[in-house]
C-alpha positions in Angstrom: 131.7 42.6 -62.3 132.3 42.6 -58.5 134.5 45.1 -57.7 136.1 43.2 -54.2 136.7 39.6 -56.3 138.8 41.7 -58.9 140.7 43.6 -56.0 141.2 39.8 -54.0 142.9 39.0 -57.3 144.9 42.2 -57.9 146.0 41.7 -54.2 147.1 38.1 -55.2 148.9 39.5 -58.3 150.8 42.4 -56.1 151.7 40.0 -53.7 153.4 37.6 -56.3 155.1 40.8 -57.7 156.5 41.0 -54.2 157.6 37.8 -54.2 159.6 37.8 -56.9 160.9 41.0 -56.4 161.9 41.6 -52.6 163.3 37.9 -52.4 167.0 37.3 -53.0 170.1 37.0 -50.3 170.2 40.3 -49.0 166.1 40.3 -47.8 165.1 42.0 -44.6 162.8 39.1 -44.0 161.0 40.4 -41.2 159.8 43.7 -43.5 159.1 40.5 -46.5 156.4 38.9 -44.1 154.8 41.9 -42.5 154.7 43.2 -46.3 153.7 39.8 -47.4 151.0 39.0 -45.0 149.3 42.2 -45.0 148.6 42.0 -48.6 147.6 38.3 -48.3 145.3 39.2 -45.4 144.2 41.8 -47.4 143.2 39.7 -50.2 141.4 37.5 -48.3 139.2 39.9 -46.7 138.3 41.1 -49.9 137.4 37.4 -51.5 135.1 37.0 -48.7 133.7 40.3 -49.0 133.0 39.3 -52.8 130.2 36.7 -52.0 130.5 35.6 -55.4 131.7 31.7 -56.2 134.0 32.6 -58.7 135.9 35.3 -56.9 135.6 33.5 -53.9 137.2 30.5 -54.8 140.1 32.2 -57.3 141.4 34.6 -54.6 140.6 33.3 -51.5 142.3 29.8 -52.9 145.4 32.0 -54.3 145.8 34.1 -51.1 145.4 31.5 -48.8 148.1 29.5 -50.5 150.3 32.6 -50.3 149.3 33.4 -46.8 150.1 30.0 -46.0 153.5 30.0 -47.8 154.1 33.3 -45.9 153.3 31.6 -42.3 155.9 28.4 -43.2 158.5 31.3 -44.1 158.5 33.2 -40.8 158.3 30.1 -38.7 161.2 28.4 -41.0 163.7 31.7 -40.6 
């Protein structure tokens, strides 16, 4: 088991968790996307760190999409 592809995915996870529970009305939305994006960047690093297909694929494709969703947030407030 390759220790970086299961921390890519844990990164996903935690930043999902964050999501859902930092979101709301009252959010501070520039401490959301620095938050946000340095676990997504994080996550990233560690999928391509992985070398294998499996983990690379999972959590790269899972924290690119949130990485992505993170950039069309701050650009959209």
């Amino acid at each position: 088991m390759n220790r970086f592809g299961i921390y890519s995915i844990l990164c996903g996870v935690i930043a999902i968790l964050t999501l859902f529970s930092l979101s709301g009305v009252h959010m501070h939305i520039l401490l959301f996307v620095t938050l946000f994006a340095t676990i997504t960047i994080t996550g990233l690093v560690f999928a391509v760190k992985a070398k294998d297909a499996v983990y690379l694929l999972s959590g790269g494709l899972l924290n690119g999409l949130l990485f992505i969703y993170t950039v069309l947030l701050t650009f959209a407030s």
